[in-house]
C-alpha positions in Angstrom: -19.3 -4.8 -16.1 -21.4 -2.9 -13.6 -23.3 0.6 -15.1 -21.7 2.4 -11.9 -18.5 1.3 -12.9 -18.7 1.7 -16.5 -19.9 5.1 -15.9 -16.8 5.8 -13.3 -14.9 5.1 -16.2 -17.2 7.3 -18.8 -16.0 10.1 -16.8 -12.5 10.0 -17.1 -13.5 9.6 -20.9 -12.2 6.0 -21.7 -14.0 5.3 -24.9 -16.5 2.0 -24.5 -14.5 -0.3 -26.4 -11.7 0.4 -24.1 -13.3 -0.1 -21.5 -14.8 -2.8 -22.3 -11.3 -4.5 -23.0 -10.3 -4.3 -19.2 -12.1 -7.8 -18.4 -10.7 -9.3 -21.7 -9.0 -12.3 -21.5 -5.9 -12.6 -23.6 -2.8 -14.7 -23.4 0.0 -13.6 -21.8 1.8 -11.2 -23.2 5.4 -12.0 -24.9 8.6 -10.0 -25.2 9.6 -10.0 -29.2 13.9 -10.9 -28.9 15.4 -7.2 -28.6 12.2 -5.5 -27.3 12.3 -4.1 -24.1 9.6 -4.9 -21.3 7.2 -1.9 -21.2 6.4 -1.2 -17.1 4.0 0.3 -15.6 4.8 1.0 -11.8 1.3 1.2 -9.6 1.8 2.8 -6.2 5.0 4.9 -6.2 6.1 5.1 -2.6 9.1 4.3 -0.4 9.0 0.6 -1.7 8.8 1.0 -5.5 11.3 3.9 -5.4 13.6 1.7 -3.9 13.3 -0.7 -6.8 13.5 2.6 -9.5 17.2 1.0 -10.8 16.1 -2.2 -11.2 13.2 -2.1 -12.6 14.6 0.4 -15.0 16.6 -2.2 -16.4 13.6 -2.3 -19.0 11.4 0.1 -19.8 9.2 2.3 -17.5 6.3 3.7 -19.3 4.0 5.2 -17.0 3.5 5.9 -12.9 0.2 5.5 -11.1 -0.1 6.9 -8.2 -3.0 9.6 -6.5 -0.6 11.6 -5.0 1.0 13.6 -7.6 4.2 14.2 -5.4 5.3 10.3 -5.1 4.9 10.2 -9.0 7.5 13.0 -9.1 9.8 12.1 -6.9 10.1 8.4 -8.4 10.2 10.3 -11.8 13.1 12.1 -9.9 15.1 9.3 -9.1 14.1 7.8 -12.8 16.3 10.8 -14.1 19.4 10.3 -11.8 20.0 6.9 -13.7 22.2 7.2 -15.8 21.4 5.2 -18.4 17.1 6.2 -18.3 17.0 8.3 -21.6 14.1 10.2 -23.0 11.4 10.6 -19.9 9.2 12.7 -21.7 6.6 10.0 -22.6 6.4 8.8 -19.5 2.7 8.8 -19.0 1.2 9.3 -15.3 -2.2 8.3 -14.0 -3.7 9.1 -10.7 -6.1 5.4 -11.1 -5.0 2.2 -12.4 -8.5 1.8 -14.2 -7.5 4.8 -16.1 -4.2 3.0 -16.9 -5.7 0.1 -18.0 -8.0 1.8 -19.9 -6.0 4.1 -22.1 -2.3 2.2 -22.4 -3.1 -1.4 -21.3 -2.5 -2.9 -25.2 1.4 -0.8 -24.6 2.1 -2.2 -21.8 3.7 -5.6 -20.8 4.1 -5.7 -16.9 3.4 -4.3 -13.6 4.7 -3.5 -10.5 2.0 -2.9 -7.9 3.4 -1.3 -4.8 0.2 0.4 -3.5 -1.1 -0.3 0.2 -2.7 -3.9 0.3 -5.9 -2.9 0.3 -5.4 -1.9 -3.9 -3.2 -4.9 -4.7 -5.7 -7.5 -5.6 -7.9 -5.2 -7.7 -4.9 -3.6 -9.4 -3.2 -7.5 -10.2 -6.4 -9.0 -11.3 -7.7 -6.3 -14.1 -3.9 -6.8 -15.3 -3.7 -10.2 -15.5 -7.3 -10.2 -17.5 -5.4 -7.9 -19.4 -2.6 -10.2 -19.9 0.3 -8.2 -18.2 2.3 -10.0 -16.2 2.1 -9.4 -12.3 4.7 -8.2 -9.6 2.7 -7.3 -6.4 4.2 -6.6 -3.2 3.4 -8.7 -0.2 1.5 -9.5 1.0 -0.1 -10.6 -2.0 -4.0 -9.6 -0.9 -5.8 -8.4 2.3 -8.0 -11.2 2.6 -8.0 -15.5 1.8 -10.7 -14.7 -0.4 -8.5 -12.1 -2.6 -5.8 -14.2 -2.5 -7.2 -17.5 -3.5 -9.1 -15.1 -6.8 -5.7 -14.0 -7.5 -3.9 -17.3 -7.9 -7.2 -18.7 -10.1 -6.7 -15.8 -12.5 -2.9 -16.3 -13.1 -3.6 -20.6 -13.8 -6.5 -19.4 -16.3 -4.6 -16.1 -18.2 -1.4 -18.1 -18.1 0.6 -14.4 -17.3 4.0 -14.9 -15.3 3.8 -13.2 -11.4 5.8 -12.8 -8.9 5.4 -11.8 -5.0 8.1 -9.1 -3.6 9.4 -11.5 -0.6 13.1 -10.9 -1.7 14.6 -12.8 0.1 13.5 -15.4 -1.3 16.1 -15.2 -4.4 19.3 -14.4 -1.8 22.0 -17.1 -1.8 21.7 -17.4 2.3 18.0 -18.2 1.5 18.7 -21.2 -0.5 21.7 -22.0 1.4 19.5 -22.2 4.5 16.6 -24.1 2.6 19.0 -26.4 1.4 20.8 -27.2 4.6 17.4 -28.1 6.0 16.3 -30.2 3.2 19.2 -32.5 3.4 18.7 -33.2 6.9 21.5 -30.9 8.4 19.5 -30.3 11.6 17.6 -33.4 11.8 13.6 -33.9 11.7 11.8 -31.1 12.4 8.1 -30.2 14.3 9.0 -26.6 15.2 9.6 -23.4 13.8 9.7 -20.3 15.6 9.3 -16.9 13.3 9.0 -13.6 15.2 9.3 -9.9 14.1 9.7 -6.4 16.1 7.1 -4.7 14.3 3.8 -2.7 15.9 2.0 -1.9 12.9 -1.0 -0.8 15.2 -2.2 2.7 16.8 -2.3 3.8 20.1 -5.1 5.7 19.3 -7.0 7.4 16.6 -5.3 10.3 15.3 -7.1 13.6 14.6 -8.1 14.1 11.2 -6.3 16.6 8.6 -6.8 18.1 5.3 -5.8 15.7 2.2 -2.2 17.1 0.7 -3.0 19.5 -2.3 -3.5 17.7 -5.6 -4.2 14.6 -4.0 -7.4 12.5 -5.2 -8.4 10.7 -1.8 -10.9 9.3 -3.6 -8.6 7.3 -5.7 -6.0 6.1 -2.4 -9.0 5.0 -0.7 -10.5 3.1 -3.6 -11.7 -0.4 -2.3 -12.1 0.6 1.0 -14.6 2.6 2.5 -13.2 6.5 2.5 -11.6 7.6 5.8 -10.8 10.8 6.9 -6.7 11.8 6.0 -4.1 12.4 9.5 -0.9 13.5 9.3 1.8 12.6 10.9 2.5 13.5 14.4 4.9 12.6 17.5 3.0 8.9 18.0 2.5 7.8 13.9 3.9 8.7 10.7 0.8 9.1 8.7 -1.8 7.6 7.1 -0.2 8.3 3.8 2.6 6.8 3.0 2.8 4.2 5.8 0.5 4.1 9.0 -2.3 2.4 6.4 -0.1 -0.6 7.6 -2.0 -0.5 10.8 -5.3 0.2 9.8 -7.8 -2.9 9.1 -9.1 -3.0 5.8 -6.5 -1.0 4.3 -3.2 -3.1 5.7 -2.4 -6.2 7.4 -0.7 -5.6 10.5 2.5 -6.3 11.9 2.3 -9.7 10.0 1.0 -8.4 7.0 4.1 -6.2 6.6 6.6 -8.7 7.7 5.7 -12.3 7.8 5.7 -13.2 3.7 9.3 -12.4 4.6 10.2 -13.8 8.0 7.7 -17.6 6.7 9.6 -17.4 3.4 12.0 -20.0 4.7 10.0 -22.3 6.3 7.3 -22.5 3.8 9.9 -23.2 0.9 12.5 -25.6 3.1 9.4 -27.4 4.6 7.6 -27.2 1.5 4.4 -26.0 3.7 2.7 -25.1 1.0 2.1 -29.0 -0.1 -1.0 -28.5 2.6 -2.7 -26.3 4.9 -2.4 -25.3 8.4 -5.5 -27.2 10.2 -5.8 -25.5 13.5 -4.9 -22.1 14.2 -4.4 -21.3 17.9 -4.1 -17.4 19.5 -2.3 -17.5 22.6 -1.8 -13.7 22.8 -3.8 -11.1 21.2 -4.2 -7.2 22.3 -5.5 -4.0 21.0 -5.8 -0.7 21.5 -7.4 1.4 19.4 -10.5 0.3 17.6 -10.4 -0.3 13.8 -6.4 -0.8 14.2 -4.5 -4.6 13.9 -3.2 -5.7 17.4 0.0 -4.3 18.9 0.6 -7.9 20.1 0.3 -11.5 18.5 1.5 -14.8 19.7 -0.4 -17.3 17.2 0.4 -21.2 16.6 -0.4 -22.8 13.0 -0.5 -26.3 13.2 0.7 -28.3 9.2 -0.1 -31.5 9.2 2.5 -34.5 7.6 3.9 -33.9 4.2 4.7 -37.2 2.4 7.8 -38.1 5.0 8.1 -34.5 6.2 6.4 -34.9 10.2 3.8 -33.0 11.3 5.3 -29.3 12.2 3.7 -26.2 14.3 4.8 -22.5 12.9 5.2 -20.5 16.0 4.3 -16.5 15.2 5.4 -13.7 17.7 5.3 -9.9 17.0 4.9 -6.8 19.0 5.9 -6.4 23.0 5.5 -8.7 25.1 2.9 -9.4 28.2 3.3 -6.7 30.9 5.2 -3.8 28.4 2.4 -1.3 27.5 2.1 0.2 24.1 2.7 3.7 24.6 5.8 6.2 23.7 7.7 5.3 26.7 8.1 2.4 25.3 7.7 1.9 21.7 8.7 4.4 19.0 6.5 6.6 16.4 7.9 3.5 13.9 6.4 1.1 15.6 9.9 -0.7 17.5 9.9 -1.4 20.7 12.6 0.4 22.7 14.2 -1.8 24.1 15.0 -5.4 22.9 14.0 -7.2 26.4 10.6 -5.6 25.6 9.5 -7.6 22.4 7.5 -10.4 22.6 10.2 -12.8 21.5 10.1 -16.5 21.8 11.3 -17.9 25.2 13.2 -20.4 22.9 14.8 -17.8 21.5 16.2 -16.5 23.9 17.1 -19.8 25.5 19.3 -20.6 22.6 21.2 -17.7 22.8 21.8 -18.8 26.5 22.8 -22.0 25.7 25.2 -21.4 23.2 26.5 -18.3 25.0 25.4 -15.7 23.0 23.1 -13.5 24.5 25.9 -11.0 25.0 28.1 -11.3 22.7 26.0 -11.6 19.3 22.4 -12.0 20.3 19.8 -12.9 17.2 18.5 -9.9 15.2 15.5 -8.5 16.0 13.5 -10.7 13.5 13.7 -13.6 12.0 13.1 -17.9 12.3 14.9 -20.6 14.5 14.2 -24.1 13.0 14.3 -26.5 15.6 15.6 -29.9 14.5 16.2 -33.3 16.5 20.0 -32.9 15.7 20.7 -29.0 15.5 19.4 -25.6 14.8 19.1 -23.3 12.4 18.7 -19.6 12.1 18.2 -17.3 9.9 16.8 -14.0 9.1 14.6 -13.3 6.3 17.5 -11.6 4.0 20.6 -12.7 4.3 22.0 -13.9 7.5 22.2 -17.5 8.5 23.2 -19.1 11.9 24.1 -22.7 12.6 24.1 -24.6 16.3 26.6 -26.4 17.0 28.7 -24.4 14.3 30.3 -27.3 13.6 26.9 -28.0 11.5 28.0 -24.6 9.6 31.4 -25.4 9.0 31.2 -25.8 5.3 29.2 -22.5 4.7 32.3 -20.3 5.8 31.3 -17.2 4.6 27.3 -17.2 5.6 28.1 -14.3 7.4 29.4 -12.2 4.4 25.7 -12.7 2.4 24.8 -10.0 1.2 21.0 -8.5 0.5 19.9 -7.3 -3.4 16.6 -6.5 -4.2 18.1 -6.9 -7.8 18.1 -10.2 -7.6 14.1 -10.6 -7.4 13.3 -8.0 -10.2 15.5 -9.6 -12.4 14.1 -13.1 -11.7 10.8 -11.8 -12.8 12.1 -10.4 -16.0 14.0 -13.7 -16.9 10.7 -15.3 -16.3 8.9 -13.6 -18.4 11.8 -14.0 -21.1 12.1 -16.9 -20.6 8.1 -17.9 -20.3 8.5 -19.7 -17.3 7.3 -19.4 -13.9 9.1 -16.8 -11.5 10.4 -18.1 -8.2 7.6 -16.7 -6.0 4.8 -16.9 -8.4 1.0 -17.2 -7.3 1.0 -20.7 -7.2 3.6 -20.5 -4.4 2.9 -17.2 -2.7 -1.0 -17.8 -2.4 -0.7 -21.3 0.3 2.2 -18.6 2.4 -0.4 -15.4 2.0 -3.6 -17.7 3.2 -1.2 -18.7 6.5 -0.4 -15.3 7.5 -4.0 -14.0 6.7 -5.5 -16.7 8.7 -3.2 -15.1 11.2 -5.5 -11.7 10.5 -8.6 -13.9 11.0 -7.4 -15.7 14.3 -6.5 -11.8 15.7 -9.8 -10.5 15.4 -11.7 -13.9 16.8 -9.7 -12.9 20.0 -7.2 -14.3 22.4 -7.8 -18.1 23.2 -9.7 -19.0 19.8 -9.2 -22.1 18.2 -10.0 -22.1 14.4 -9.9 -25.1 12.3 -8.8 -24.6 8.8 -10.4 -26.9 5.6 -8.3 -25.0 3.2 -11.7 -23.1 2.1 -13.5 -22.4 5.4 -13.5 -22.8 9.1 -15.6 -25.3 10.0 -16.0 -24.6 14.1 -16.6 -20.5 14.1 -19.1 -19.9 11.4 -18.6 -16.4 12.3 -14.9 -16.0 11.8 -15.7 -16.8 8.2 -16.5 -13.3 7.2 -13.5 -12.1 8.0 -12.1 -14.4 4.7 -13.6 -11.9 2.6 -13.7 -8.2 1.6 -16.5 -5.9 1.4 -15.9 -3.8 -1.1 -16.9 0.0 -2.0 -19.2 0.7 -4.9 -17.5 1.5 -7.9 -14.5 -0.6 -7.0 -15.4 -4.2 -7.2 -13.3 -6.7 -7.9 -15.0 -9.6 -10.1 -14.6 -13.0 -9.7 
């Protein structure tokens, strides 16, 4: 351990041996038969008070988060379930080192919905801990993190899991499976797109921090920034606009595209290899620090086994000649108007062509796989559409699927039960987070780049490489 952190930790007055124990090493931690899973929830914004019920389903035992008023009103919505009990001993923390430090022998699991640039840090100290892992996507800010992350679940042996939800829907399998028996045909293309801007239009003027909260602690990893507030163009640093921010989120595809590549990696089982060339069509910014408001980026798999060759098609933001400015995107980031997003031409040619495009256009977001005798789409949740429908005729009632973020939590539990691997575990979410934080690294080398991807570096922009990793504040290093 580093003196600097070790006397970080001295001052919140963790006793040595504790915290020496954070980089221990034990196995994973097992549920006696009748014991309930002891939870700790890291980050408790929008996200993770969404998932209050379920996650309730065992046993929540403390809340980390800096701002004092998100650990309150999750506590809140703890106490409207009916069947949550005694509260009293909940046990709240503004720092998951402090966490760690003081209850990490009582407690068996995590759920770490923090902004990304905390989630590697905050998964790796607890699987070294042996507490089993639920992070929200996407999994790390950087290849680097991510690749640490999936070597330190294979060597503690602890069961994770990656919140892309979809991922345990009955449309998703029905969708994966449909593809995997050759319902569409071979296929070389897949087209994923999403509405989202997660960028700025500008740089926001600075605010004071809400009362009681410890910026120190929110900014952790990252170097500190001053606090905004939100305004008629953003919604705040705190609790969302770090989306847009480099070095604290990912961007439009860091938000969305674990989601929206869900299907493709699982049905094309992309995962098998690596994308070798990375191509960026379309890239813009606008203000500097902030992800682009605009992405149009090709990754390029080569064959699996008898799976051909296939190229995974990435749109997001408006598209070329729409400005990014309130006329005509929102403060959340959605375009305005749909002919504004920078869809895929495809797209919208297959709604042409099947007649659509009036009556019951695509969503917003989502994939079109497009096969040699059909096509498939399908949203990242639960809806699913086949061309011809006479392709869909046995799946009746796709359109009735329905979307439960129940479904994932209690996958996770059952795995850890059940000492198994969960369905999105490291070993299958890191190959999907390196694609779409490639897609970070191919944005920032600038419209027209070509990268080409070894699985551990690019080997034609020794430059580019430093944006695989993350520089990381003192005090908050993450070990190898």
């Amino acid at each position: 351990m580093k003196r600097r952190e070790f006397l970080r930790l001295a001052a919140l007055g963790v006793p040595a041996f504790n915290i020496g124990s954070l980089y221990a090493a034990p196995l994973a931690k097992r549920i006696s038969q009748g014991q309930k899973i002891r939870v700790a929830v890291i980050g408790c914004g929008g996200r993770m008070q969404q998932l209050v019920e379920p996650i309730m389903e065992e046993q929540i035992v403390a809340l980390v988060d800096p701002d004092p008023k998100m650990r309150m009103s999750t506590l809140g919505k703890m106490k409207k379930i009916p069947t949550a009990g005694d509260l009293s001993k909940v046990r709240q923390f503004n720092d998951y080192h402090e966490l760690y430090a003081k209850m990490g022998e009582e407690i068996d699991a995590v759920f770490i919905g923090t902004p990304n640039h905390h989630h590697a840090l905050a998964a790796v100290l607890a699987m070294r801990l042996g507490i089993h892992v639920f992070v929200e996507k996407p999994m790390a800010s950087t290849v680097e993190e991510a690749q640490l992350m999936g070597r330190v679940a294979r060597e503690t042996g602890v069961v994770t899991q990656v919140g892309n939800f979809g991922h345990s829907t009955k449309a998703m399998r029905i969708c994966v499976d449909s593809i995997q028996k050759g319902l569409i045909g071979e296929i070389r293309d897949v087209w994923c797109y999403d509405d989202r801007l997660n960028s700025m239009m500008h740089r926001p003027k600075s605010a004071p921090v809400p009362a009681g909260m410890d910026w120190d602690s929110w900014c952790g990893p990252a170097p500190v920034c001053d606090y905004y507030a939100p305004n008629e163009d953003h919604q705040g640093l705190h609790p969302h606009d770090w989306h847009s921010w480099i070095g604290y989120g990912n961007g439009s595809i860091g938000n969305m595209g674990t989601h929206i590549m869900d299907a493709a990696f699982w049905s094309l089982e992309l995962g098998k290899v690596h994308p070798e060339t990375i191509i960026t069509h379309e890239v813009e910014f606008a203000c500097p620090g902030a992800w682009a408001w605009r992405d149009t980026i090709d990754f390029e798999f080569p064959a699996r086994g008898s799976l051909p060759p296939v190229t995974l098609h990435w749109y997001d933001g408006v598209c070329p000649g729409i400005p990014y400015d309130k006329s005509h995107v929102d403060r959340y980031g959605h375009a305005l108007r749909r002919e504004w997003l920078n869809l895929p031409p495809i797209l919208l040619e297959t709604e042409k062509k099947w007649d659509i495009s009036d009556k019951a256009p695509f969503l917003n977001m989502g994939t079109l796989f497009c096969g040699t005798r059909g096509t498939i789409w399908f949203s990242h949740h639960s809806a699913i559409r086949f061309f011809p429908k006479t392709l869909g005729q046995e799946i009746k009632k796709a359109k009735k699927f329905t979307y439960k973020t129940t479904e994932h939590t209690h996958e996770f539990y059952a795995a850890i039960r059940e000492k198994r691997p969960a369905n999105t575990g490291f070993d299958y979410s890191v190959p999907l987070a390196e694609t779409l934080l490639l897609a970070n690294v191919a944005a920032r080398t600038g419209k027209g780049s070509v990268l080409k991807w070894d699985g551990n570096t690019i080997t034609n922009n020794s430059a580019a490489n430093a944006f695989l990793k993350t520089t990381y504040r003192p005090g908050w290093e993450l070990r190898a």
